[in-house]
N, C-alpha and C positions, 0 to 999 in steps of 0.2 A: 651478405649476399650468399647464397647457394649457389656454388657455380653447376653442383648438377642440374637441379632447374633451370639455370641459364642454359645450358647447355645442349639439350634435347632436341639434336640438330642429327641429323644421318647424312652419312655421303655413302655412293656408293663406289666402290672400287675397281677401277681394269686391273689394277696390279696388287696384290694381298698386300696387307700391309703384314711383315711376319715380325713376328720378339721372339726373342729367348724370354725364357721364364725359370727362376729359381728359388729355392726358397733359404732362405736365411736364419736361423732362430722362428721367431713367429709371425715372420715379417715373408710377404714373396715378392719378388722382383721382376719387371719385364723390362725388356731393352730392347732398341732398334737403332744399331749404332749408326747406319747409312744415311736415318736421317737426324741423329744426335739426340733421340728421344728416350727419356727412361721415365717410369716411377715404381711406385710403391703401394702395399695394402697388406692391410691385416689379414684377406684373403685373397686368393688367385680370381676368382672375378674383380676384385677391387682392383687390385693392379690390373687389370685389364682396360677397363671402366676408366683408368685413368691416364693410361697410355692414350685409349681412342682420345677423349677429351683434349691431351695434350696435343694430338697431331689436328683435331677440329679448331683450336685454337691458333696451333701455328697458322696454320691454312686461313682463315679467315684473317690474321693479322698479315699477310703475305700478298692474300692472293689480290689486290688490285690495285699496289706500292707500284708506282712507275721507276724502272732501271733505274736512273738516275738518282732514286731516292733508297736502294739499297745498296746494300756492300755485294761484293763478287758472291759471298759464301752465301749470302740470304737469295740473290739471285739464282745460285747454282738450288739449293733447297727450294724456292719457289716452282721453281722448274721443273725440280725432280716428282714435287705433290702434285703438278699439275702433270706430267704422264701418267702418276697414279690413280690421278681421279677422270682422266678425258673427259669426255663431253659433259660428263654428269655434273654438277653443283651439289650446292648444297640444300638440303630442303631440311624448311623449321617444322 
């Protein structure tokens, strides 16, 4: 499965999402410690490209778990991407 294809999903933002971005040997890195997100790519759009992805992913696995059925920390994160995203959703 391609998850970029699966993936070609937009949200739009109240709150930016910001990384650090570095590069390492041939490799660049982005990070978003706040909300415990990182990845990688062979170029600086890749890791970007795959930071977004990971935070559309967290966020759809998150976003409609009842309390009950998450931990404090997945709670406290859920919360945090829903002030980021306010009223907007997600659109395919």
């Amino acid at each position: 499965m391609n998850m970029s294809k699966e993936l070609r999903k937009s949200i739009s933002l109240r709150i930016p999402l910001t990384v650090q971005i570095h590069k390492l040997d041939s490799h660049w890195f982005c990070e978003n410690t706040e909300l415990g997100l990182a990845s990688c790519g062979t170029s600086q759009d890749e890791a970007v490209r795959h930071i977004c992805e990971d935070f559309i992913m967290t966020w759809d696995g998150l976003r409609n778990e009842g309390d009950d059925d998450l931990t404090l920390d997945a709670r406290e994160l859920r919360d945090r991407l829903r002030e980021m995203i306010g009223g907007s959703d997600i659109a395919g």
